[in-house]
PDB file of N, H, CA, C and O in Angstrom:
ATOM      1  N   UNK A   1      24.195-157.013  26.052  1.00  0.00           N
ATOM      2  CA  UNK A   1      23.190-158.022  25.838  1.00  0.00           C
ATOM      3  C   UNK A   1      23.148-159.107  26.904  1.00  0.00           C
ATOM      4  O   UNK A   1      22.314-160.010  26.975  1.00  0.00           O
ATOM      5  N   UNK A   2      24.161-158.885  27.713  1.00  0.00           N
ATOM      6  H   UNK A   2      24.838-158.152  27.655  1.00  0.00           H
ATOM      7  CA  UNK A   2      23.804-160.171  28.968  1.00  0.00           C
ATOM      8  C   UNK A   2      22.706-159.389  29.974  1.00  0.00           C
ATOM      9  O   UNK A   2      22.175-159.947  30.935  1.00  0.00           O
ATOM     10  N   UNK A   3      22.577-158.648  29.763  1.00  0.00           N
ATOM     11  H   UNK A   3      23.008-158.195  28.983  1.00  0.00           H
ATOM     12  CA  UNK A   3      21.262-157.926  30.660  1.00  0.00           C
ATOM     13  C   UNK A   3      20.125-158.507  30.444  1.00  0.00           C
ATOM     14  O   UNK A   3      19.351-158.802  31.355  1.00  0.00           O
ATOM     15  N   UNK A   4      19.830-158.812  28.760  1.00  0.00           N
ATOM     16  H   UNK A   4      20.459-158.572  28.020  1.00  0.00           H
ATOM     17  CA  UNK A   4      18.593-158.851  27.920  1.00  0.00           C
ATOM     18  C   UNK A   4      18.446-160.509  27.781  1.00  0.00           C
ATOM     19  O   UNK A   4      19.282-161.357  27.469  1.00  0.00           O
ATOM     20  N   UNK A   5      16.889-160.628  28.178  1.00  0.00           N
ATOM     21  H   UNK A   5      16.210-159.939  28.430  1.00  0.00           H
ATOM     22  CA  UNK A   5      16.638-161.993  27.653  1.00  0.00           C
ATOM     23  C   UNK A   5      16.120-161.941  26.335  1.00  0.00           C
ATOM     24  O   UNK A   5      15.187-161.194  26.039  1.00  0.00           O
ATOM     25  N   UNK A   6      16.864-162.946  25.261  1.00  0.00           N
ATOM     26  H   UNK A   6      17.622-163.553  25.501  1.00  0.00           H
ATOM     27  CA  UNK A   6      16.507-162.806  24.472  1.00  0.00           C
ATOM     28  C   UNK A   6      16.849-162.165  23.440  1.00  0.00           C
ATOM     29  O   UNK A   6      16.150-161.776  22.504  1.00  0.00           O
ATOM     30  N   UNK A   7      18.483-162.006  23.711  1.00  0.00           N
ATOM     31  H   UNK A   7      19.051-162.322  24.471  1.00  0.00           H
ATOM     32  CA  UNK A   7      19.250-161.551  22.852  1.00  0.00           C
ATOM     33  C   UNK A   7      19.282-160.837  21.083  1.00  0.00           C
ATOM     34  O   UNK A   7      19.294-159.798  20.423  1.00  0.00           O
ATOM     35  N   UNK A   8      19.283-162.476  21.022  1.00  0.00           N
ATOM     36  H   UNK A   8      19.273-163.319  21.558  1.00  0.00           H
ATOM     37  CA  UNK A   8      19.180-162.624  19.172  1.00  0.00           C
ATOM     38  C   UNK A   8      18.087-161.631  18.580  1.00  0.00           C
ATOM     39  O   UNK A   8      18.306-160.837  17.665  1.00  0.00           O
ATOM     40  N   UNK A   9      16.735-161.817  19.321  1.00  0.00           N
ATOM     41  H   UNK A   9      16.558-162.462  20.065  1.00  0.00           H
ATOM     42  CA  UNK A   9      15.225-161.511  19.046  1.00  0.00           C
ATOM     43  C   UNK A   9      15.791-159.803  19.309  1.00  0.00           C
ATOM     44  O   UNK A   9      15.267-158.985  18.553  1.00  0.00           O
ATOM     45  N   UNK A  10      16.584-159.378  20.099  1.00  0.00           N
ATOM     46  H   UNK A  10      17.010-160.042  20.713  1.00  0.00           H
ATOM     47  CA  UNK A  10      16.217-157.991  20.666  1.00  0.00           C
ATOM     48  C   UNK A  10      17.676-157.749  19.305  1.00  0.00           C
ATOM     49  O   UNK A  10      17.625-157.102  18.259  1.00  0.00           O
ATOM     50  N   UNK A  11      18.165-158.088  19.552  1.00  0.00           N
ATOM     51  H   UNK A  11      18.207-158.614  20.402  1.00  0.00           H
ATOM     52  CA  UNK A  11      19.530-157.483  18.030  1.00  0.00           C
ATOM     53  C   UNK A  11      18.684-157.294  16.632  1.00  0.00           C
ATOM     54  O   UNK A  11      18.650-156.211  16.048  1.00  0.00           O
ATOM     55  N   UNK A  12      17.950-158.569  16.122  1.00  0.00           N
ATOM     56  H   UNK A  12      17.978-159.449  16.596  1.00  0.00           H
ATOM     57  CA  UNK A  12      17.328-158.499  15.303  1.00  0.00           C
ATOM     58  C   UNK A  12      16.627-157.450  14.995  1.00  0.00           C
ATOM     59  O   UNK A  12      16.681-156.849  13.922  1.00  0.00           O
ATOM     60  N   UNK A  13      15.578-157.053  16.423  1.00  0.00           N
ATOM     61  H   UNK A  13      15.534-157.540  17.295  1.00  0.00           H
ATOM     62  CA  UNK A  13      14.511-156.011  16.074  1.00  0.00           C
ATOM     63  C   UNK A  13      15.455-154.700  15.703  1.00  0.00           C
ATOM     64  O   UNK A  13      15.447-154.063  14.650  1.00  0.00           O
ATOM     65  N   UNK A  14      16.416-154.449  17.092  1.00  0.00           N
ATOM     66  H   UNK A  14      16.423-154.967  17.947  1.00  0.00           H
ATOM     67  CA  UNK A  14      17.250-153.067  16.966  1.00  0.00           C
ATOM     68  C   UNK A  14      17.878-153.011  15.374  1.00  0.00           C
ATOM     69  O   UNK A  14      18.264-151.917  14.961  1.00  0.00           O
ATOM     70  N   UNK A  15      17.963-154.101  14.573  1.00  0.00           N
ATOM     71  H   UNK A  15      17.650-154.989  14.908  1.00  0.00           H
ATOM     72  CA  UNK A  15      18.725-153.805  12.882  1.00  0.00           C
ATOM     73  C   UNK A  15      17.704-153.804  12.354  1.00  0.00           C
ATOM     74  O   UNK A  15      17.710-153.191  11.287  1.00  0.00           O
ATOM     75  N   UNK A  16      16.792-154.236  12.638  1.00  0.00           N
ATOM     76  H   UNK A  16      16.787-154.734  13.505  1.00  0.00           H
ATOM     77  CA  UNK A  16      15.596-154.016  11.448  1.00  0.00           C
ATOM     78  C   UNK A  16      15.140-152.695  11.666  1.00  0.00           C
ATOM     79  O   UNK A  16      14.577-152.078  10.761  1.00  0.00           O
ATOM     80  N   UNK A  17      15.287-152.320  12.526  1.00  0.00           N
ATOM     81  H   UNK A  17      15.744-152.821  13.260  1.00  0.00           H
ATOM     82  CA  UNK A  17      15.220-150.353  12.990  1.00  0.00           C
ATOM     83  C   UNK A  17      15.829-149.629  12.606  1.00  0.00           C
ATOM     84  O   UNK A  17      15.476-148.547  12.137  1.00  0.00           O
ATOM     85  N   UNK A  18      17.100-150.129  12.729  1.00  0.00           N
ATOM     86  H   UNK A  18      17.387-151.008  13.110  1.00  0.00           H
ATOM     87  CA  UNK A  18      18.301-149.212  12.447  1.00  0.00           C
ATOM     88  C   UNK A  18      17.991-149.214  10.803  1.00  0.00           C
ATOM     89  O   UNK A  18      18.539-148.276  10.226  1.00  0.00           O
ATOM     90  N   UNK A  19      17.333-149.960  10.088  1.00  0.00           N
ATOM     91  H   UNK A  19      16.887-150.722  10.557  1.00  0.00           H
ATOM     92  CA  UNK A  19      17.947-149.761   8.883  1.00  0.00           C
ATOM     93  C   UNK A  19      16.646-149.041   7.971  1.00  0.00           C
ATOM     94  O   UNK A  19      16.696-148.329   6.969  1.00  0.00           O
ATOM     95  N   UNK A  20      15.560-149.508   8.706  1.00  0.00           N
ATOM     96  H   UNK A  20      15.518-150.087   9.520  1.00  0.00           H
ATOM     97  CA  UNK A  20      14.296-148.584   8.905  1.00  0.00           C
ATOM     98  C   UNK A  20      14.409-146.940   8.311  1.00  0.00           C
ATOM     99  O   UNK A  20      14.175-146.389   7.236  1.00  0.00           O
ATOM    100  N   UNK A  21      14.888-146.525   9.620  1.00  0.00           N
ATOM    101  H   UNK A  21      15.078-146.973  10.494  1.00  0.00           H
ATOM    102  CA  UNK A  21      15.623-145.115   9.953  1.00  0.00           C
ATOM    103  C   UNK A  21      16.807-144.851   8.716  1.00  0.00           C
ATOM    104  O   UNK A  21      16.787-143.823   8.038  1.00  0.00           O
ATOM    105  N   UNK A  22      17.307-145.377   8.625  1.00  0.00           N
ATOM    106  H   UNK A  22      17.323-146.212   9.176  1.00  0.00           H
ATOM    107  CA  UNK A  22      18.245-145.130   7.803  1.00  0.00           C
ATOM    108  C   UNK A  22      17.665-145.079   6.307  1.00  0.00           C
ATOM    109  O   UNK A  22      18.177-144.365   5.445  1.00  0.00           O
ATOM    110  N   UNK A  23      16.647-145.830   6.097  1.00  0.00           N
ATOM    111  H   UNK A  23      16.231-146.410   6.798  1.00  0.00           H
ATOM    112  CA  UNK A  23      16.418-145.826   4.399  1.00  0.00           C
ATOM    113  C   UNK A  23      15.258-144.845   4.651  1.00  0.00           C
ATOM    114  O   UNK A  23      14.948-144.245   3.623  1.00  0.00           O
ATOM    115  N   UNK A  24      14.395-144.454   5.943  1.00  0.00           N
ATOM    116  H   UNK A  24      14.647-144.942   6.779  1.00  0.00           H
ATOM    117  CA  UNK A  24      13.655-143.334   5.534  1.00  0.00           C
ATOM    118  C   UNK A  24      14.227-141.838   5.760  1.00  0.00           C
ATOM    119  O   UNK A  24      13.561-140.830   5.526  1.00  0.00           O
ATOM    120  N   UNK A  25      15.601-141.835   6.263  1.00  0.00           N
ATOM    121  H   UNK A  25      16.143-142.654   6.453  1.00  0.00           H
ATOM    122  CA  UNK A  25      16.110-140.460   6.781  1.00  0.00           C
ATOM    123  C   UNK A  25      16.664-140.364   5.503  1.00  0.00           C
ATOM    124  O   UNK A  25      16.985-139.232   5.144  1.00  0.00           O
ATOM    125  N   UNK A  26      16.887-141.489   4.573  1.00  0.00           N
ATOM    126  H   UNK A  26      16.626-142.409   4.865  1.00  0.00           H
ATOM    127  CA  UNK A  26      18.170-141.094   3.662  1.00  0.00           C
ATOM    128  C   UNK A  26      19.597-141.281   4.236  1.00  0.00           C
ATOM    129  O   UNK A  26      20.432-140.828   3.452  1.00  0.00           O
ATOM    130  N   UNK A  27      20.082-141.755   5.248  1.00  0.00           N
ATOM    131  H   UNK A  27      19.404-142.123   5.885  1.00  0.00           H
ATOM    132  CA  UNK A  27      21.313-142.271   5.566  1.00  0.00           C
ATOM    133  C   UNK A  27      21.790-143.832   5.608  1.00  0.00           C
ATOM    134  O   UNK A  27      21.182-144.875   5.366  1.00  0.00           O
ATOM    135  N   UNK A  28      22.671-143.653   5.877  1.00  0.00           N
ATOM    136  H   UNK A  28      23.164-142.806   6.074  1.00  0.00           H
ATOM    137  CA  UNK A  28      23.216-145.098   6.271  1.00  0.00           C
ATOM    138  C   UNK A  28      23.517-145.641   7.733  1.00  0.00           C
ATOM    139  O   UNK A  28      23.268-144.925   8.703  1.00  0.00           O
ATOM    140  N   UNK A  29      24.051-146.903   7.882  1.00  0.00           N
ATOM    141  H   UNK A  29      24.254-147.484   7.094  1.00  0.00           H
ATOM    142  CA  UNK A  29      24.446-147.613   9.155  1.00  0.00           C
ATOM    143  C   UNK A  29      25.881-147.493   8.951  1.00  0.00           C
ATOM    144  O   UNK A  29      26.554-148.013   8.061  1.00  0.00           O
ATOM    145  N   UNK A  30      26.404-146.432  10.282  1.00  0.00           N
ATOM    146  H   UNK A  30      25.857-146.010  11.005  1.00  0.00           H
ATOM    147  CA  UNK A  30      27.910-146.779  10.495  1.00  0.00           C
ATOM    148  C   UNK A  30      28.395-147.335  11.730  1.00  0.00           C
ATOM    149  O   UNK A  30      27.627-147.829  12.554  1.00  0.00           O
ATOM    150  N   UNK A  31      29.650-147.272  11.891  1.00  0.00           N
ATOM    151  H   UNK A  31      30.275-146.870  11.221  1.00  0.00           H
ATOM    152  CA  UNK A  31      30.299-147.866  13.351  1.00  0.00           C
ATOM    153  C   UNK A  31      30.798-146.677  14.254  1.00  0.00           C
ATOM    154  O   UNK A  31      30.306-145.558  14.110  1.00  0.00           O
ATOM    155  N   UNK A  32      31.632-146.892  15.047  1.00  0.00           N
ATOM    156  H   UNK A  32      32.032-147.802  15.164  1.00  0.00           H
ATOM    157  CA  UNK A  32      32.116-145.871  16.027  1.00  0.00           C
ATOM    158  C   UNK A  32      32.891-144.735  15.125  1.00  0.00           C
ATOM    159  O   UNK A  32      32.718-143.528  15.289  1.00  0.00           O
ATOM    160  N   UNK A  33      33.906-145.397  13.999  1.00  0.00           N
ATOM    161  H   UNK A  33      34.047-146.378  13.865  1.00  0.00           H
ATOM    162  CA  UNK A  33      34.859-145.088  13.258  1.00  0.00           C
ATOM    163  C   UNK A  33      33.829-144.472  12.004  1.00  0.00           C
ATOM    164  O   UNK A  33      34.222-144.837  10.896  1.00  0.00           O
ATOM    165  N   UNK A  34      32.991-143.889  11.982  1.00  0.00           N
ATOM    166  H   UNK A  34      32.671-143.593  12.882  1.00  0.00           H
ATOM    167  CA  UNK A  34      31.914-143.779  10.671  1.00  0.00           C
ATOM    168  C   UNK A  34      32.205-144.156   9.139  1.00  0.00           C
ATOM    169  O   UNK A  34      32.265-143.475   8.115  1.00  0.00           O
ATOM    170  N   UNK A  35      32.399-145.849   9.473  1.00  0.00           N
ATOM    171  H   UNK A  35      32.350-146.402  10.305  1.00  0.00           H
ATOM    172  CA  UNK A  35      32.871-146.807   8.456  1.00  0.00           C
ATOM    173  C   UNK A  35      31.794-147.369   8.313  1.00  0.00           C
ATOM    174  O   UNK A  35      31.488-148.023   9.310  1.00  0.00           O
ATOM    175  N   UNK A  36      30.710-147.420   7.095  1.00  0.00           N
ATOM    176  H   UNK A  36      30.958-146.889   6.285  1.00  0.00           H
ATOM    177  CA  UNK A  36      29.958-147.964   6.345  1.00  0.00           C
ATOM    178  C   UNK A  36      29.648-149.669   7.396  1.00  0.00           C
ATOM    179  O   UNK A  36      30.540-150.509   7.513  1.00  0.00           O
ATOM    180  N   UNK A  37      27.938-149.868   8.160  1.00  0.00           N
ATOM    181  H   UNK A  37      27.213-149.185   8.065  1.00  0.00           H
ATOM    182  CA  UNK A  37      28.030-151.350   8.724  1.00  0.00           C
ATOM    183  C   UNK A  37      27.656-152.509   7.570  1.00  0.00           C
ATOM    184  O   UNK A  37      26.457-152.459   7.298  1.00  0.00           O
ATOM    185  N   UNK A  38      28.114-153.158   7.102  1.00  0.00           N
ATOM    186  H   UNK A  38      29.088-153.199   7.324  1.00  0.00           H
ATOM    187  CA  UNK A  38      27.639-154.168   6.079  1.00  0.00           C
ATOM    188  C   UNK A  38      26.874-155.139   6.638  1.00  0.00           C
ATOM    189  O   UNK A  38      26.677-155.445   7.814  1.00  0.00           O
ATOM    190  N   UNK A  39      26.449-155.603   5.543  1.00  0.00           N
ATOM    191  H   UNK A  39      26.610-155.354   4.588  1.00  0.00           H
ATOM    192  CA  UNK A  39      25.267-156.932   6.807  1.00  0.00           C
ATOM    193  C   UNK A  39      26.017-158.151   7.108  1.00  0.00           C
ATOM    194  O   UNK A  39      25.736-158.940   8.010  1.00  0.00           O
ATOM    195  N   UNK A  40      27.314-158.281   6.018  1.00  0.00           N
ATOM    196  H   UNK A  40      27.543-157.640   5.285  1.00  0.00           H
ATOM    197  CA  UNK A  40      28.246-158.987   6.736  1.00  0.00           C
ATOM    198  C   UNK A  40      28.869-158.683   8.285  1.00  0.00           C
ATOM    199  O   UNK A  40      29.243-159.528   9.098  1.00  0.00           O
ATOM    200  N   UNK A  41      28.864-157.743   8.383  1.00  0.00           N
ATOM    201  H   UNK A  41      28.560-157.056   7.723  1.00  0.00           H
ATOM    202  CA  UNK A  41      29.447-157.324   9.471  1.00  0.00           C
ATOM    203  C   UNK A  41      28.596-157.588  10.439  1.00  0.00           C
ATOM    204  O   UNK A  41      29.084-158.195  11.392  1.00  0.00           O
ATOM    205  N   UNK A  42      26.898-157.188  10.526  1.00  0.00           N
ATOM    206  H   UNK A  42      26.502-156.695   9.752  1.00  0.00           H
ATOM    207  CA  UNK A  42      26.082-157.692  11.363  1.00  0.00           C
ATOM    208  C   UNK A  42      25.721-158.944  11.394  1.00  0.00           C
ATOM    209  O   UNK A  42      24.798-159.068  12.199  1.00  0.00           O
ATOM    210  N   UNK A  43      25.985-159.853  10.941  1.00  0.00           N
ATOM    211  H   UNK A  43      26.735-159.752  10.288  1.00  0.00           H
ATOM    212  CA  UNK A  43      25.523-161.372  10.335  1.00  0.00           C
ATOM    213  C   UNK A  43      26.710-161.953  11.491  1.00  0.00           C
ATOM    214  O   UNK A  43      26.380-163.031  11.984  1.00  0.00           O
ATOM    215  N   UNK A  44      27.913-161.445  11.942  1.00  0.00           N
ATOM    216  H   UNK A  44      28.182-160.569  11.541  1.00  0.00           H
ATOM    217  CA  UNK A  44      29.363-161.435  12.218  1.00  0.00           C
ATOM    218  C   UNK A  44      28.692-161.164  13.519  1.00  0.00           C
ATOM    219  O   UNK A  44      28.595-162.187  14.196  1.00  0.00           O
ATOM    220  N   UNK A  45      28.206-160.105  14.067  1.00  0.00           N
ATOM    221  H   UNK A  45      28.285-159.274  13.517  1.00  0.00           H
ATOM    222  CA  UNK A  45      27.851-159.218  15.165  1.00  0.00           C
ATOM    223  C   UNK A  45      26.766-160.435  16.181  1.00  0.00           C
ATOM    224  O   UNK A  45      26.988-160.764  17.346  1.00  0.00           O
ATOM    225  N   UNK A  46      25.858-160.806  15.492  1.00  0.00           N
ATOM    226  H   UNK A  46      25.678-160.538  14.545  1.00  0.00           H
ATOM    227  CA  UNK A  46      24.510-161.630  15.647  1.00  0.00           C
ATOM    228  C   UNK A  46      25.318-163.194  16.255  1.00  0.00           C
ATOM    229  O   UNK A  46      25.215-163.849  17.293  1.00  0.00           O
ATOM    230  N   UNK A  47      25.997-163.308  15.196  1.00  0.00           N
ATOM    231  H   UNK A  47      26.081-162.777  14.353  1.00  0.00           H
ATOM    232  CA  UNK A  47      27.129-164.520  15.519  1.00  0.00           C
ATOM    233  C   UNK A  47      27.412-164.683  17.124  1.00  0.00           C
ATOM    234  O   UNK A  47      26.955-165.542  17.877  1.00  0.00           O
ATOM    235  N   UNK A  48      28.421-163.458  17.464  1.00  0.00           N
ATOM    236  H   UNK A  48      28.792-162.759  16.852  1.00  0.00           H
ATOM    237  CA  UNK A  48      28.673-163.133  18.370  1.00  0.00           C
ATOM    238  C   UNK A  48      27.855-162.867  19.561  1.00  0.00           C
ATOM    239  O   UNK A  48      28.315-162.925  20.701  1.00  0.00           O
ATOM    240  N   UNK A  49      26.885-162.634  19.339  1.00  0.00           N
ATOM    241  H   UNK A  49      26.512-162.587  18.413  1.00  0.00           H
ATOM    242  CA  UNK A  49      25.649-162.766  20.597  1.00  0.00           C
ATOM    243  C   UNK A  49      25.149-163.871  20.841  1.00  0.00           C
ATOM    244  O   UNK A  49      24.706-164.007  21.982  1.00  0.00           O
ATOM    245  N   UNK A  50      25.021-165.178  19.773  1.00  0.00           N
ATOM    246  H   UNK A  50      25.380-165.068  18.847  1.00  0.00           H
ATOM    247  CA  UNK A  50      24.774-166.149  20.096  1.00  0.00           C
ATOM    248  C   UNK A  50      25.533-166.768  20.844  1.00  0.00           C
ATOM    249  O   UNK A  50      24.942-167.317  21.774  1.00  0.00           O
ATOM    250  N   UNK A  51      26.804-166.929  20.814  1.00  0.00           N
ATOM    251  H   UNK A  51      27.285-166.483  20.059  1.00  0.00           H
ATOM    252  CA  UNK A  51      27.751-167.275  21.310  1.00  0.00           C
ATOM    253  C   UNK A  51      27.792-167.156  22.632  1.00  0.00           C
ATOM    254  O   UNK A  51      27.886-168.118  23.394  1.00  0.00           O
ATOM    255  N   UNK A  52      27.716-165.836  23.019  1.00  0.00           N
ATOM    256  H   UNK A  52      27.639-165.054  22.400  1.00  0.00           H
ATOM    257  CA  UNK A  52      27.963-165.393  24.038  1.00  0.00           C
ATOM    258  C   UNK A  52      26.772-165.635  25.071  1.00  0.00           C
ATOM    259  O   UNK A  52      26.914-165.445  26.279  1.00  0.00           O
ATOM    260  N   UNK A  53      25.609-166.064  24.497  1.00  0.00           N
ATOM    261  H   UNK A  53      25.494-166.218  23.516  1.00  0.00           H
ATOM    262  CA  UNK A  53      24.108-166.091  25.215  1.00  0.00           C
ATOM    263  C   UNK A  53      24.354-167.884  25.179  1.00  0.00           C
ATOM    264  O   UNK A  53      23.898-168.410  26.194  1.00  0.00           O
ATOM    265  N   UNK A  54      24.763-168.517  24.538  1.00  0.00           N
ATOM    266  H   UNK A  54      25.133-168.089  23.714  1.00  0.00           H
ATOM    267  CA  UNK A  54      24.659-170.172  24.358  1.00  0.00           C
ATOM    268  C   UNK A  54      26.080-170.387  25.843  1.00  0.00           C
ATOM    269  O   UNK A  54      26.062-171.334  26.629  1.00  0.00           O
ATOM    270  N   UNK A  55      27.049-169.361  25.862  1.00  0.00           N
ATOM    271  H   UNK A  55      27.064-168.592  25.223  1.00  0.00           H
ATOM    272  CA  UNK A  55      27.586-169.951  26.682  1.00  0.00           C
ATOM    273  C   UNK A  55      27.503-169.209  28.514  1.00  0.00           C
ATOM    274  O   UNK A  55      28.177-169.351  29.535  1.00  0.00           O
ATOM    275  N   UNK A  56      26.782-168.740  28.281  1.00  0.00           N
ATOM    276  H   UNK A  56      26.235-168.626  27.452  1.00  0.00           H
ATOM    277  CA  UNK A  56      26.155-167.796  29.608  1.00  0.00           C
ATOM    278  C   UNK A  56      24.682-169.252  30.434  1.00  0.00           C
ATOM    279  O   UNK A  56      24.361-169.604  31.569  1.00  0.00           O
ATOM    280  N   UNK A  57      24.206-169.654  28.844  1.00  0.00           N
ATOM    281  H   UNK A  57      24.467-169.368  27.922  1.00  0.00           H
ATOM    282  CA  UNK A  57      23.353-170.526  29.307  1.00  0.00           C
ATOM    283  C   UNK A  57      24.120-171.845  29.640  1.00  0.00           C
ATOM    284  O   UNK A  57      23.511-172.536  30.457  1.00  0.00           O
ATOM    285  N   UNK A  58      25.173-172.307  29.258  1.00  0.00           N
ATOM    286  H   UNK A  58      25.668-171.746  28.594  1.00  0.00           H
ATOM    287  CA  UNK A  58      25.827-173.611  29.492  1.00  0.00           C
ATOM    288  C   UNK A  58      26.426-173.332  30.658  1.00  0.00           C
ATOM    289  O   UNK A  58      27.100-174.264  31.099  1.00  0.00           O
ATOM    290  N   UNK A  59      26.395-172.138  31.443  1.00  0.00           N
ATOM    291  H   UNK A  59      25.848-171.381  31.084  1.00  0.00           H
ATOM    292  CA  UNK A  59      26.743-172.024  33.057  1.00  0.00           C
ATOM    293  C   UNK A  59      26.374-171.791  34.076  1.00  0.00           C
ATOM    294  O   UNK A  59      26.910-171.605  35.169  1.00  0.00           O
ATOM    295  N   UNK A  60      24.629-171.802  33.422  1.00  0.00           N
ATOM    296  H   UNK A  60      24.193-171.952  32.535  1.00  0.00           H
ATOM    297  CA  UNK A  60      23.748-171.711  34.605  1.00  0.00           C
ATOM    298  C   UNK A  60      23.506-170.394  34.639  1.00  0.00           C
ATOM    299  O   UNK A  60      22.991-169.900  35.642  1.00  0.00           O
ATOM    300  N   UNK A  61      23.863-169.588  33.481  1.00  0.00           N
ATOM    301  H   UNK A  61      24.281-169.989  32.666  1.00  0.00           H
ATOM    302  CA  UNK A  61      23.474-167.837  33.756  1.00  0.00           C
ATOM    303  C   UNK A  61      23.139-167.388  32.484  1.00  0.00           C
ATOM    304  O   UNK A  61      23.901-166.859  31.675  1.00  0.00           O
ATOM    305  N   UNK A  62      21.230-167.776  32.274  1.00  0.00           N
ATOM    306  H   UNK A  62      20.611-168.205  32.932  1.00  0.00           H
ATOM    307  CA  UNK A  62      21.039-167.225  31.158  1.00  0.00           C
ATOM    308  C   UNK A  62      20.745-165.948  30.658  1.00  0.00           C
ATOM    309  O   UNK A  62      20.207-165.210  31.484  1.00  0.00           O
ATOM    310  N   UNK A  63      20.916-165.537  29.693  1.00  0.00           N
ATOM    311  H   UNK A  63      21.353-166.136  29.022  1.00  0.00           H
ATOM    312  CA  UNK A  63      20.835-163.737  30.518  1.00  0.00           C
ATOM    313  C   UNK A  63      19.840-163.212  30.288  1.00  0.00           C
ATOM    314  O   UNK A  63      19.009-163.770  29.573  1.00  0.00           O
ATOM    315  N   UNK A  64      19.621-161.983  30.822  1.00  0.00           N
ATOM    316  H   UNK A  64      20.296-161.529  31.403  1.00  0.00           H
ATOM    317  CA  UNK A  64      18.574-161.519  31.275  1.00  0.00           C
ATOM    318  C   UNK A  64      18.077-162.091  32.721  1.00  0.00           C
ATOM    319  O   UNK A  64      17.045-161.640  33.219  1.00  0.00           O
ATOM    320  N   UNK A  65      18.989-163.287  33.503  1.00  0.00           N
ATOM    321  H   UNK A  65      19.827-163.653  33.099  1.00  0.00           H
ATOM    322  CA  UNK A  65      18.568-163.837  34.476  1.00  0.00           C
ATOM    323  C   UNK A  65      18.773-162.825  35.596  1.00  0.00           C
ATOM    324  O   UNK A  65      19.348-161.747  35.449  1.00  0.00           O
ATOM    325  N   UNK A  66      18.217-163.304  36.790  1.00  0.00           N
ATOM    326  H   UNK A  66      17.750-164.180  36.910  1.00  0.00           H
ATOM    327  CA  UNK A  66      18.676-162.458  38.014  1.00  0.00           C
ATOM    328  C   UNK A  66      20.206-162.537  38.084  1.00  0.00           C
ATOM    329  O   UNK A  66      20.866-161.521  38.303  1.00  0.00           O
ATOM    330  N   UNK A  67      20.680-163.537  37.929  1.00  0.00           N
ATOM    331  H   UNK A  67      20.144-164.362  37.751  1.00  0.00           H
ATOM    332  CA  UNK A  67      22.069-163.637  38.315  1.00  0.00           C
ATOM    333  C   UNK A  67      22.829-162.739  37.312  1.00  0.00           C
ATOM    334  O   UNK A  67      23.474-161.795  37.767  1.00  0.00           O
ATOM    335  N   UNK A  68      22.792-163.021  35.641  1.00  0.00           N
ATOM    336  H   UNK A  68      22.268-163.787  35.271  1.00  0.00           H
ATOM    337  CA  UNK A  68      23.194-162.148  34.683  1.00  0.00           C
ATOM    338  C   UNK A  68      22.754-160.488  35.319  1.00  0.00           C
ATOM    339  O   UNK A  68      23.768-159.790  35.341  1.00  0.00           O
ATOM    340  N   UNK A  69      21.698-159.852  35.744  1.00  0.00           N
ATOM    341  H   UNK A  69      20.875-160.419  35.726  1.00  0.00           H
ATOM    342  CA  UNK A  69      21.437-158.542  36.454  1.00  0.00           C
ATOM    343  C   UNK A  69      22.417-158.758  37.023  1.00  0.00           C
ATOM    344  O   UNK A  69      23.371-158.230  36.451  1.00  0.00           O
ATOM    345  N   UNK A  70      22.706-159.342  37.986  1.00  0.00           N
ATOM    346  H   UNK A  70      21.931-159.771  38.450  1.00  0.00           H
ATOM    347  CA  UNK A  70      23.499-158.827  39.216  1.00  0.00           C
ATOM    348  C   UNK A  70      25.349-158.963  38.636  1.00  0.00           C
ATOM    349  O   UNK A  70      26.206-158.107  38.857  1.00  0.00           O
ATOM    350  N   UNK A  71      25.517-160.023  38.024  1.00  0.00           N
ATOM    351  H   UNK A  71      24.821-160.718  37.844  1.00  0.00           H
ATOM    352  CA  UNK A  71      26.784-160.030  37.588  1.00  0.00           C
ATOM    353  C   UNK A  71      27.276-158.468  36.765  1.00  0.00           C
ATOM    354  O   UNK A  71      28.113-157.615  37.061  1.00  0.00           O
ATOM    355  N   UNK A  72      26.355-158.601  35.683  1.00  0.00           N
ATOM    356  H   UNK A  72      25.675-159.294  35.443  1.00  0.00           H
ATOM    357  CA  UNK A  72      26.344-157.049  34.982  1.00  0.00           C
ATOM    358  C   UNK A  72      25.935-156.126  35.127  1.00  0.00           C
ATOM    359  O   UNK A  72      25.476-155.458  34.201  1.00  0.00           O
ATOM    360  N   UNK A  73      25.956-155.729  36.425  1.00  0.00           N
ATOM    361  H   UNK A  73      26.330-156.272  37.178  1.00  0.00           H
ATOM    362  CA  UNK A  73      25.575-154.498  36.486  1.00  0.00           C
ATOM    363  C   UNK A  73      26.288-153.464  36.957  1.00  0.00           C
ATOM    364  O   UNK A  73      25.805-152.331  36.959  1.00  0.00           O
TER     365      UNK A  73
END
């Protein structure tokens, strides 16, 4: 997500998809470990992107910026 401007907005859409898919396939949301994702767990996840995007911006590298491209890539 330091690639992406707009973090929060782009996590958001990708879970409202994911869960989309999941209630029309008939499955669920798991992890790497195919352990059940709770929305606690994404609420936790979302957390964590803010974080990480609030302090990318408090250094002059907001992401999705040119500089965030070039750092992460």
């Amino acid at each position: 997500l330091p690639r992406v401007p707009g973090g929060i907005r782009s996590f958001d859409h990708f879970c409202e998809i994911a869960r989309n898919f999941a209630q029309v396939l008939g499955g669920r949301l798991v992890d790497d470990n195919r352990a059940e994702i709770v929305p606690q767990a994404l609420r936790a996840i979302r957390g964590q992107v803010q974080q990480v995007q609030a302090a990318m911006e408090s250094r002059g590298m907001p992401a999705g910026s040119a500089v965030a491209q070039r750092l992460f890539s």
